[in-house]
VEXDREN-2710 file (C-alpha; in Angstrom, 1 decimal):
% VEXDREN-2710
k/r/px/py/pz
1/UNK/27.6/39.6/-45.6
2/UNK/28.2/40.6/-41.9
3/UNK/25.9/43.6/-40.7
4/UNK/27.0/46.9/-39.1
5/UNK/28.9/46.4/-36.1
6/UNK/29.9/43.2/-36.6
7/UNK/34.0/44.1/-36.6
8/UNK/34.3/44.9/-33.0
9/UNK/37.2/43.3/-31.1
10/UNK/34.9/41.5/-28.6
11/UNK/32.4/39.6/-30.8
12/UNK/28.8/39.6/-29.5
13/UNK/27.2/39.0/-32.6
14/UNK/28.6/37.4/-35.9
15/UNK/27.4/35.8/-39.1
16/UNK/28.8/32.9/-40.4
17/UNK/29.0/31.7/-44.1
18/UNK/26.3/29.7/-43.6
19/UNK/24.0/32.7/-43.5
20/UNK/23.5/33.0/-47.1
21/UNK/21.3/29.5/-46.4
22/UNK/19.3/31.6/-43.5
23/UNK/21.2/30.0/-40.7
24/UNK/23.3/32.9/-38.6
25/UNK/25.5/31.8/-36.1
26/UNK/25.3/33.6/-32.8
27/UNK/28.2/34.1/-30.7
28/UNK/27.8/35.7/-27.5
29/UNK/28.7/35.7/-23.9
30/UNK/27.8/31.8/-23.5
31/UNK/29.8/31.2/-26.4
32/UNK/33.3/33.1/-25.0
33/UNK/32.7/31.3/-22.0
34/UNK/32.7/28.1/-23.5
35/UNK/35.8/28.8/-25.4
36/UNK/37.4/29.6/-22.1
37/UNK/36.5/26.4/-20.9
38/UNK/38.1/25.0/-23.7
39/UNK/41.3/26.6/-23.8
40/UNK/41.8/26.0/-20.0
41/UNK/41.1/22.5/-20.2
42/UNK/44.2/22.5/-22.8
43/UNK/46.1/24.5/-20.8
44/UNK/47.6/22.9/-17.5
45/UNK/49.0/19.7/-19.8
46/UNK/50.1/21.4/-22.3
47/UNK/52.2/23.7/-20.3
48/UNK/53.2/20.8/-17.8
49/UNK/54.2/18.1/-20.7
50/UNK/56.5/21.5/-22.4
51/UNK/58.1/21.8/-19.1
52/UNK/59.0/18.4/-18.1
53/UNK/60.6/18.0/-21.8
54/UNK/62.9/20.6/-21.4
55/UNK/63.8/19.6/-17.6
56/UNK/65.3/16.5/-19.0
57/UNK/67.6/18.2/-21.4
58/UNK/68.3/20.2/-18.6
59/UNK/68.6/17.1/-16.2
60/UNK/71.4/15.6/-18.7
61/UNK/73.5/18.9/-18.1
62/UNK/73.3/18.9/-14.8
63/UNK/74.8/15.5/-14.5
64/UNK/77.9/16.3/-17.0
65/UNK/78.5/19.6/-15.3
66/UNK/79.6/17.3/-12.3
67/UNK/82.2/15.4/-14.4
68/UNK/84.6/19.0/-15.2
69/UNK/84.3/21.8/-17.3
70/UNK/85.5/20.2/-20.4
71/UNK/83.0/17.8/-20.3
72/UNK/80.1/20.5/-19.6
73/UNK/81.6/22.6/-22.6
74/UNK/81.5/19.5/-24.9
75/UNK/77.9/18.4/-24.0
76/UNK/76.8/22.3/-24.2
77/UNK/78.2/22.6/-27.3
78/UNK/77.0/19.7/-29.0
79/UNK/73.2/20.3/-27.4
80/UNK/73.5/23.4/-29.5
81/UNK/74.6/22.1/-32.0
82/UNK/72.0/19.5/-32.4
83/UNK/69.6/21.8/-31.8
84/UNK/70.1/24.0/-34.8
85/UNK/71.0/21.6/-37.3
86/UNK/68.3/18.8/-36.0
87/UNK/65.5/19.2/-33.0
88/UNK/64.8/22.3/-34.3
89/UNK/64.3/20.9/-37.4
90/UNK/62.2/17.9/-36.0
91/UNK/59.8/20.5/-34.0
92/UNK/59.4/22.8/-37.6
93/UNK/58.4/19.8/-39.9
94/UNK/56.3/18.0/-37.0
95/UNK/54.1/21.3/-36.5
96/UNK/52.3/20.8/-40.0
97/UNK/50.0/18.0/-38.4
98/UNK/48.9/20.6/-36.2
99/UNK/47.1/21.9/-39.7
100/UNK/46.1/19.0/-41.4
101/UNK/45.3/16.7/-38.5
102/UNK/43.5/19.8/-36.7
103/UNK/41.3/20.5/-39.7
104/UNK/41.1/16.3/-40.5
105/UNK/39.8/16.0/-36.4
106/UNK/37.4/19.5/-36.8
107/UNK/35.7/18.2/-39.9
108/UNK/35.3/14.6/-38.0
109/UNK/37.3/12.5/-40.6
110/UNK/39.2/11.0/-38.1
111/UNK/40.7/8.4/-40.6
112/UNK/42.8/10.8/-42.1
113/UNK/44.5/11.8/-38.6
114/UNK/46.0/8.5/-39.0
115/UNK/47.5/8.7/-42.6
116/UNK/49.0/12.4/-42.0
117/UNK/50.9/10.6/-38.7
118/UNK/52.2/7.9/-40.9
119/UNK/52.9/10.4/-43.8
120/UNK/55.3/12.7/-41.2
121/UNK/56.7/9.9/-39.3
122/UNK/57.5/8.6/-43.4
123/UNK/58.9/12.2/-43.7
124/UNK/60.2/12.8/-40.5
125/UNK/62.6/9.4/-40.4
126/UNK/63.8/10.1/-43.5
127/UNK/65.8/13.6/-43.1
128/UNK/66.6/12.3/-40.0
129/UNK/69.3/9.8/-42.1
130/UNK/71.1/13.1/-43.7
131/UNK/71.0/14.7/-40.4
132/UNK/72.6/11.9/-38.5
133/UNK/75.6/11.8/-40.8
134/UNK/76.2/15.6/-39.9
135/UNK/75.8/15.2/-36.4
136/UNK/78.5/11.8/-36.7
137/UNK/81.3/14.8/-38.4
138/UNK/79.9/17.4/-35.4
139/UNK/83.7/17.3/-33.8
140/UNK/85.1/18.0/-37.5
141/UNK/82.7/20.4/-38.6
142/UNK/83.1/22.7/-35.1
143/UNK/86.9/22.0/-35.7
144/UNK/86.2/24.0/-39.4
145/UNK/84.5/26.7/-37.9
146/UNK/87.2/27.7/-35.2
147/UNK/86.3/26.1/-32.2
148/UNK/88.3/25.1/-29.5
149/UNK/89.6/22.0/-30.5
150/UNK/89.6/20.1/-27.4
151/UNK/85.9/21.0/-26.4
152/UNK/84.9/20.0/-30.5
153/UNK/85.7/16.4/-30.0
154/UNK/84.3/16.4/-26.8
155/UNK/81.3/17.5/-28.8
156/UNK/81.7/15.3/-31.6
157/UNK/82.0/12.2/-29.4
158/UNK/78.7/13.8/-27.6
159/UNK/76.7/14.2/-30.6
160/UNK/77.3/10.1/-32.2
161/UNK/75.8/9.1/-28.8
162/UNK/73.0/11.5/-29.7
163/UNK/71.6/9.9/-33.0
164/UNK/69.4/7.8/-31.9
165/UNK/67.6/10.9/-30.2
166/UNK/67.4/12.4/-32.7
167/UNK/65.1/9.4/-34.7
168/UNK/63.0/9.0/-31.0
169/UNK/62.6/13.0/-31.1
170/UNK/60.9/13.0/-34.5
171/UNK/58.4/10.7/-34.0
172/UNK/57.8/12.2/-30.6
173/UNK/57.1/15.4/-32.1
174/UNK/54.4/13.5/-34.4
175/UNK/52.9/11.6/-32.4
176/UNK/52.2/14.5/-30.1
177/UNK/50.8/16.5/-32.7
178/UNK/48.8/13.6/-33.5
179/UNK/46.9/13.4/-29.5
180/UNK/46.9/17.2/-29.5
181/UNK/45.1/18.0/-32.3
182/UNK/42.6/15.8/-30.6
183/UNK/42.3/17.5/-27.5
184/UNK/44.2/14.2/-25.7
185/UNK/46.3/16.1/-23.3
186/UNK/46.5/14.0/-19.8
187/UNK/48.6/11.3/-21.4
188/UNK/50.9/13.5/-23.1
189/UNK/51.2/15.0/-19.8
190/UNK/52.2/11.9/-17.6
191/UNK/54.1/10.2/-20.5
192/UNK/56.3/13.0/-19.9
193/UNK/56.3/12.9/-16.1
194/UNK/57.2/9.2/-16.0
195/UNK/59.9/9.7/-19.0
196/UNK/61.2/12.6/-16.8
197/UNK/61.1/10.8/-13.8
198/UNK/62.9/7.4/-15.3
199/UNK/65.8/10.4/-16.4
200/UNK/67.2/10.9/-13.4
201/UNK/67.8/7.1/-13.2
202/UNK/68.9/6.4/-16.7
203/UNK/71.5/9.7/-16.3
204/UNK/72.9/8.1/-12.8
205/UNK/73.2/4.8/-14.3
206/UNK/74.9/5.5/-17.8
207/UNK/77.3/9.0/-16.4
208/UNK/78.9/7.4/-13.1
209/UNK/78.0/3.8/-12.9
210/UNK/78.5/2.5/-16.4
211/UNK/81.7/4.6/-16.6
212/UNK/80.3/6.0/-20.2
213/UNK/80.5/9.8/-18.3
214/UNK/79.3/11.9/-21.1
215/UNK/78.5/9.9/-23.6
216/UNK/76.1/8.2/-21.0
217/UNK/74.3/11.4/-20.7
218/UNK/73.5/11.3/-24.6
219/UNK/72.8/7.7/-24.5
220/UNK/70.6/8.3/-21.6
221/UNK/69.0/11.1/-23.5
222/UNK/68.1/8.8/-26.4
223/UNK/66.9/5.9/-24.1
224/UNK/64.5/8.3/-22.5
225/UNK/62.9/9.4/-25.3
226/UNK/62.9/6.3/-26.9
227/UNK/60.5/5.3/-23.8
228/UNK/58.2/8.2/-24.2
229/UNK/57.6/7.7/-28.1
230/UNK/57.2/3.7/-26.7
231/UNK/54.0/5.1/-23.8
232/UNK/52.6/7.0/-26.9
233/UNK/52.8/4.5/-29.6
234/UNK/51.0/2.4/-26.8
235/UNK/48.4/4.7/-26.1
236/UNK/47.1/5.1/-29.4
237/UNK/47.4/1.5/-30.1
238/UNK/45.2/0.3/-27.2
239/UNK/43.4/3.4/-26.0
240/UNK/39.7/3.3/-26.7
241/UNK/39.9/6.9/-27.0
242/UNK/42.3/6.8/-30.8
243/UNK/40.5/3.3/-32.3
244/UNK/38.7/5.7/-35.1
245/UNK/42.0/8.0/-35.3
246/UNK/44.7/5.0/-35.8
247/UNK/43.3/1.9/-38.3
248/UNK/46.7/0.9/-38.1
249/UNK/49.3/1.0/-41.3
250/UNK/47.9/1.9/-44.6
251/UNK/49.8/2.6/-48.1
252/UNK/47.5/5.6/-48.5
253/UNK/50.6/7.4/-46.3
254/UNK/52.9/7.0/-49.3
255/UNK/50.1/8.5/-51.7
256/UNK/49.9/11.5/-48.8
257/UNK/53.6/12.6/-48.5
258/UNK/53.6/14.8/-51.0
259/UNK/50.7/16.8/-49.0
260/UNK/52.7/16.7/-45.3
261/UNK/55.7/18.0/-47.2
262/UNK/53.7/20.7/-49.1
263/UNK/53.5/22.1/-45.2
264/UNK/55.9/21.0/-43.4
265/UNK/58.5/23.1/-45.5
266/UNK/57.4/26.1/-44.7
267/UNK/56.5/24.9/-41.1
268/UNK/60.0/24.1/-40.5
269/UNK/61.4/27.3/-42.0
270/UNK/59.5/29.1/-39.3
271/UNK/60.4/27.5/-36.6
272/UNK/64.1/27.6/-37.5
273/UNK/64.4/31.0/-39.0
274/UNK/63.5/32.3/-35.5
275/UNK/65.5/29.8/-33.4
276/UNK/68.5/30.2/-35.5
277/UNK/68.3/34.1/-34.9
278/UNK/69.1/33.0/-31.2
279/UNK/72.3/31.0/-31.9
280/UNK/73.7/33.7/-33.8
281/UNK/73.5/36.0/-30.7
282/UNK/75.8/33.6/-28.8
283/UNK/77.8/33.8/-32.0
284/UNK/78.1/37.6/-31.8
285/UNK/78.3/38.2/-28.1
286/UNK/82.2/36.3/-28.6
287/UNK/83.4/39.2/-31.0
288/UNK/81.9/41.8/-28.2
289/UNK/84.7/43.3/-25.9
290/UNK/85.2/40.9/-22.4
291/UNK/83.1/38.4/-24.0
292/UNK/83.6/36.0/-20.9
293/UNK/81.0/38.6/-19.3
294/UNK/79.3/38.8/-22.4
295/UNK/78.8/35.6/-23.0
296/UNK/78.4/34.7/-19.4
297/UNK/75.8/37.0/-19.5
298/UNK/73.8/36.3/-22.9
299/UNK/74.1/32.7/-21.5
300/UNK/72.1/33.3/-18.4
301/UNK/69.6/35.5/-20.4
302/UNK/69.1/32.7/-22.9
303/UNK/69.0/30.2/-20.2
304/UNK/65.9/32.2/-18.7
305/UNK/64.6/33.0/-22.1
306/UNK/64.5/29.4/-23.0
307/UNK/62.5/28.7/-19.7
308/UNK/60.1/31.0/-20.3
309/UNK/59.3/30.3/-23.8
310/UNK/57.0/27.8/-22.3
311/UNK/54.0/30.2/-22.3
312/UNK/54.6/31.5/-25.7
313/UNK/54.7/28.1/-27.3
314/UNK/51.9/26.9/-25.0
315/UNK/49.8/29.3/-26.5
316/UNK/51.0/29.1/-30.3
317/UNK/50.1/24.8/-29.8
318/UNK/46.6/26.1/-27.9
319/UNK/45.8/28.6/-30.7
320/UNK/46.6/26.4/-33.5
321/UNK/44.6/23.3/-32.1
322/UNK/41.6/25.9/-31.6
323/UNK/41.7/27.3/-35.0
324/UNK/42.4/24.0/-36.9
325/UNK/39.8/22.1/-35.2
326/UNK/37.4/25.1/-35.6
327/UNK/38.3/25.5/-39.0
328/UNK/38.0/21.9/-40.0
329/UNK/34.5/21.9/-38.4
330/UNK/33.3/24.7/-40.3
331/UNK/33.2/27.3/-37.8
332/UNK/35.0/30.6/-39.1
333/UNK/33.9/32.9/-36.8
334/UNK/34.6/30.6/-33.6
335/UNK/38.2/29.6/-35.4
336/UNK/38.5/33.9/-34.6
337/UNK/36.8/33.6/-31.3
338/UNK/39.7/31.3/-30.4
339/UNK/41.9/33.7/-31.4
340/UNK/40.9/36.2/-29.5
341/UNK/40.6/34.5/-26.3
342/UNK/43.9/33.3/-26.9
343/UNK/45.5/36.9/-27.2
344/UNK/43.4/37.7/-23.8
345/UNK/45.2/34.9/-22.3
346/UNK/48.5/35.4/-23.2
347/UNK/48.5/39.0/-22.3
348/UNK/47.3/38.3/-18.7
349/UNK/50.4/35.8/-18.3
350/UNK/52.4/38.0/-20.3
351/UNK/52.3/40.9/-17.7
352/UNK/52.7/38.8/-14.7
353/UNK/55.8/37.2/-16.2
354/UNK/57.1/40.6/-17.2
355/UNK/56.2/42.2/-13.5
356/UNK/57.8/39.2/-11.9
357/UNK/60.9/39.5/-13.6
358/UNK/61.0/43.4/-12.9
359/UNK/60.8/42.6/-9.5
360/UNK/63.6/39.6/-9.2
361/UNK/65.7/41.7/-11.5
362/UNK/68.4/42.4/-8.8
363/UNK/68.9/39.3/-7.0
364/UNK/68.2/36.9/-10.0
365/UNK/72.0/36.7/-11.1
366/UNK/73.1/35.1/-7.9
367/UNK/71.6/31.9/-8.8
368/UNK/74.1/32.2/-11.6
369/UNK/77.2/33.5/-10.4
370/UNK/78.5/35.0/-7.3
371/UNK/80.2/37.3/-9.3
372/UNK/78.7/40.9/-8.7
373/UNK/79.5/42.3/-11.7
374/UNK/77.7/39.3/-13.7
375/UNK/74.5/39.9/-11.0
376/UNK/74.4/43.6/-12.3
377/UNK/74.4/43.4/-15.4
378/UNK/71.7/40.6/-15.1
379/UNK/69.7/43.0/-13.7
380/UNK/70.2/45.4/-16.5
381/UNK/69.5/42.6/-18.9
382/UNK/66.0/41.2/-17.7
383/UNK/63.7/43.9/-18.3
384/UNK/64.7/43.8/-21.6
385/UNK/64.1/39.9/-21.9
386/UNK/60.6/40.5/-20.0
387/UNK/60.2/42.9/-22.9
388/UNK/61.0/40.2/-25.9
389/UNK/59.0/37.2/-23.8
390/UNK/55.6/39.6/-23.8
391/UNK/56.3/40.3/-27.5
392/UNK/57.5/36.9/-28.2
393/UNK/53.9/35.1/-26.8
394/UNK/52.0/37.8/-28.1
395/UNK/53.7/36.6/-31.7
396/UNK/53.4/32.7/-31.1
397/UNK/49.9/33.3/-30.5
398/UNK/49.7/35.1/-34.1
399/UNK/51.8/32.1/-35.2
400/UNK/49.2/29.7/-33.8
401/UNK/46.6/31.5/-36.0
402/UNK/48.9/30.9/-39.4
403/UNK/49.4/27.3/-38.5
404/UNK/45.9/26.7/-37.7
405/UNK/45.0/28.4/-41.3
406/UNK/48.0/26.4/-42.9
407/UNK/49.7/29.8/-43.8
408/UNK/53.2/28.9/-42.8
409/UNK/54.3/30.1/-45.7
410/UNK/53.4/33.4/-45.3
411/UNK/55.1/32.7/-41.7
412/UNK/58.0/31.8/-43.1
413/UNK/58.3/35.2/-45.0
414/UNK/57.3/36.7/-42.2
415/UNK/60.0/35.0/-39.5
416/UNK/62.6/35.5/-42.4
417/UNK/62.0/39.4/-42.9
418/UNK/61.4/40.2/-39.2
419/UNK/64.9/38.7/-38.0
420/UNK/66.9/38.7/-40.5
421/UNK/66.1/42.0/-42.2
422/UNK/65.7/43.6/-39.0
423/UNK/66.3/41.7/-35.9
424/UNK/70.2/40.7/-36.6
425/UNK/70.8/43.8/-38.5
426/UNK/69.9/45.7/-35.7
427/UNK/71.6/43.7/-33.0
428/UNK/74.7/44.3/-34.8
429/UNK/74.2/48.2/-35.2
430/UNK/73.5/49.0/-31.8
431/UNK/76.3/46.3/-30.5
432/UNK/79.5/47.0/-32.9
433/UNK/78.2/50.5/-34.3
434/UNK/76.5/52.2/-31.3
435/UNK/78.4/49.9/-28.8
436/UNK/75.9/49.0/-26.3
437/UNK/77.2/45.5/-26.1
438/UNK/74.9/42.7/-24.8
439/UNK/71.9/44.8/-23.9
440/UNK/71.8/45.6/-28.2
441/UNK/72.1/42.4/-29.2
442/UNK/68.8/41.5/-27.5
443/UNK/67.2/44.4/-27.5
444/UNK/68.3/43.9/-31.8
445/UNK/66.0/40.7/-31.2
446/UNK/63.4/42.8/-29.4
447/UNK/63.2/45.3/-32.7
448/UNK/62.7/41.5/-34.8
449/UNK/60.2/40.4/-32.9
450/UNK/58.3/43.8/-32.6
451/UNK/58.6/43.8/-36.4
452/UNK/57.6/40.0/-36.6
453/UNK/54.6/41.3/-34.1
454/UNK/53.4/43.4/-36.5
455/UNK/53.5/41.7/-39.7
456/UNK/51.9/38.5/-37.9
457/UNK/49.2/41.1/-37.3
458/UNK/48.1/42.4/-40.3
459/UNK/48.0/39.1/-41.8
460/UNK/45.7/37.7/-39.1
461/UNK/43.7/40.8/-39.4
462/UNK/42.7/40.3/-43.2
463/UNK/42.3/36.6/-42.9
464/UNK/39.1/35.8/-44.0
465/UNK/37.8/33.1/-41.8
466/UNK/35.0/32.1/-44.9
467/UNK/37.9/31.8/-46.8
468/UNK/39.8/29.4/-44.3
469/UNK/36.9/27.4/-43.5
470/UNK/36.1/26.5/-47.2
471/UNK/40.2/26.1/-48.0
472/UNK/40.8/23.4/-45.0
473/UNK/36.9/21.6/-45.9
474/UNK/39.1/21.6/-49.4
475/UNK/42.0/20.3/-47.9
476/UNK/40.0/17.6/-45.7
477/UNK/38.6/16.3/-48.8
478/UNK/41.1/16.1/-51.2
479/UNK/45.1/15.4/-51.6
480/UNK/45.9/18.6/-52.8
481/UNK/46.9/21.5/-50.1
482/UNK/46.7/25.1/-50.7
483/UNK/48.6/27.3/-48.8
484/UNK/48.8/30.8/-49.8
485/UNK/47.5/33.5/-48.1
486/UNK/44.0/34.8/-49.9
487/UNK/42.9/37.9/-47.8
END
């Protein structure tokens, strides 16, 4: 039983579970400090290996924007494309090893790390095959849903040369979830600096040498990630630091599937429910009046947007490693210290982001458009996105927490009622019924996340970390995964 006091938002004294056995665990100023450490040495390659993986996607548009516009609309439409019906759903299934191989790593049964990586690559490879075939019809299904038809089989020729990707970007996504949950950062980090770095070769080659022009740009794609999943795969083959992590190939991966899917469900359903909420505001900003500004416009916000999602989802990976691998340890009440330190963190770099963007707001366009009228109206558009990126970190940390627990599906729920209950919904009132345009179908994704913020909230707020601990020793130690919420 915690003693009086002991709910205050900075902890300097709490009692573990362990107290009923006469052993109370102290945390106080030594104990935030270390955390700190923790979290910082996390930091720096975690945010660096996000970055350089979305600088080649962006490196691969840069080089088709040089062969017309036709070409840039194709490759633009087909990244989308693939994004909704496939990365995305790579990056959703992939994030339930930050659960089970967090807990496996905390509670030092490093064995099992192993089998849940062979489990979700098992997993992961095989929606990949349905997938694929969707993204092979990508030219007839845009065709069906009204597209220009030119630009659709632009994008349908783009997104055959993309499957392979697509089979590289799953088992990317599990293998690192498999070095993060260990706290094995640095190679992540220059497995993606030399991948990014061989880009820019591979793209020249493939777009103006090999006379592929875009096509070479989504072969180049798959080629590059192809190499990073081949630096991995050869890390934690021969690294010293893995040898009690990976035992190499084991049937005990088929027996485990049934675990991996349990969570990765949900997982992916909150991943896409909230990325999907996105694509539907480029959807609705082409019904808007002048939607070439519109869209012009929503483009460039997005653009930023996605940029700057790098600290939110740097600190939902650093929360959920934290709480996992505190969880899986046994350590409730340092599993909420993480927390904590987390939400300090992210509010810090949350209101410098926010002031920076206030302050840029009026010249910020021009590395857009020279149009002035597209600059203005950036301007009125990016203290609205500095508004949604503080909400949106302050919400992936929150995620972070739920993932760390394994509560995704109460994420799910969450993501599910927060955006499409009130997030869309509301971007449509205020654009068609109020008509504010642009500015209301973000700020309609503002009212979702503020909503999502919220709900996030109360459930972290009643988790019971005693609980948690004693539900992910559970799932350590046997096949079977609970995942509902028990406050």
């Amino acid at each position: 039983m915690e003693k009086p006091g002991l709910n205050s938002p900075l902890i300097t004294r709490l009692v573990s579970a362990d107290e009923k056995n006469g052993v109370a665990e102290l945390i106080g100023r030594r104990e935030v400090l270390a955390e700190v450490r923790k979290q910082l040495y996390l930091a720096g390659p975690l945010i660096t290996s996000s970055l350089l993986l979305k600088i080649m996607q962006v490196i691969s548009v840069m080089f088709v924007g040089h062969l017309g516009e036709l070409s840039l609309a194709g490759a633009s439409m087909a990244t989308s494309f693939a994004g909704v019906t496939g990365f995305s759903l790579m990056v959703g299934m992939g994030s339930a090893l930050e659960t089970l191989c967090g807990q496996s790593f905390g509670a030092k049964k490093y064995r099992m790390l192993g089998i849940h990586l062979q489990s979700a690559m098992l997993v992961l490879m095989t929606v990949s095959i349905p997938v694929a075939v969707v993204w092979a019809y990508t030219g007839q299904i845009l065709k069906a849903l009204g597209q220009d038809p030119e630009i659709s089989v632009e994008a349908g020729l783009y997104a055959r040369w993309l499957i392979p990707s697509l089979f590289a970007y799953g088992l990317l996504q599990c293998y690192v979830r498999f070095l993060q949950t260990q706290n094995i950062v640095l190679p992540m980090m220059l497995g993606s600096a030399v991948t990014t770095l061989l880009h820019f070769l591979v793209c020249w080659l493939l777009v103006f040498k090999s006379g592929l022009g875009n096509k070479g740009a989504a072969l180049a794609n798959s080629i590059s990630y192809w190499i990073h999943v081949l630096l991995l795969v050869l890390y934690v083959k021969l690294s010293p630091s893995c040898k009690e992590s990976w035992s190499g190939f084991s049937r005990e991966a088929f027996r485990n599937i049934l675990s991996f899917i349990k969570l990765a469900i949900p997982s992916a359903m909150m991943v896409c429910l909230e990325f999907w909420s996105f694509e539907v505001l480029v959807l609705l900003s082409g019904l808007l009046p002048n939607p070439k500004l519109e869209t012009s416009v929503l483009s460039i916000t997005i653009s930023c947007s996605g940029t700057l999602t790098i600290f939110p989802n740097f600190h939902l990976l650093l929360c959920s490693t934290r709480v996992s691998n505190e969880l899986g340890a046994g350590h409730p009440m340092a599993a909420r210290l993480a927390v904590q330190v987390v939400v300090i963190l992210d509010v810090s770099i949350g209101f410098i982001v926010a002031l920076t963007l206030f302050l840029v707001r009026n010249i910020w366009g021009y590395a857009y458009s020279n149009e002035v009228e597209v600059v203005k109206y950036v301007a009125v558009m990016l203290p609205i996105l500095a508004t949604s990126n503080f909400l949106d970190g302050f919400q992936c940390v929150l995620s972070g927490a739920t993932r760390g627990c394994g509560l995704q599906k109460i994420g799910a729920y969450v993501n599910l009622g927060a955006y499409y209950v009130f997030g869309v919904p509301s971007a449509i009132l205020l654009s068609f019924v109020f008509h504010i345009g642009g500015k209301g179908l973000w700020m309609g994704i503002v009212c979702g996340l503020i909503v999502q913020s919220l709900l996030l909230l109360i459930v972290t707020i009643y988790i019971n970390w005693d609980v948690e601990a004693r539900k992910a020793r559970d799932r350590v130690h046997c096949d079977s995964i609970p995942v509902d919420f028990e406050p």
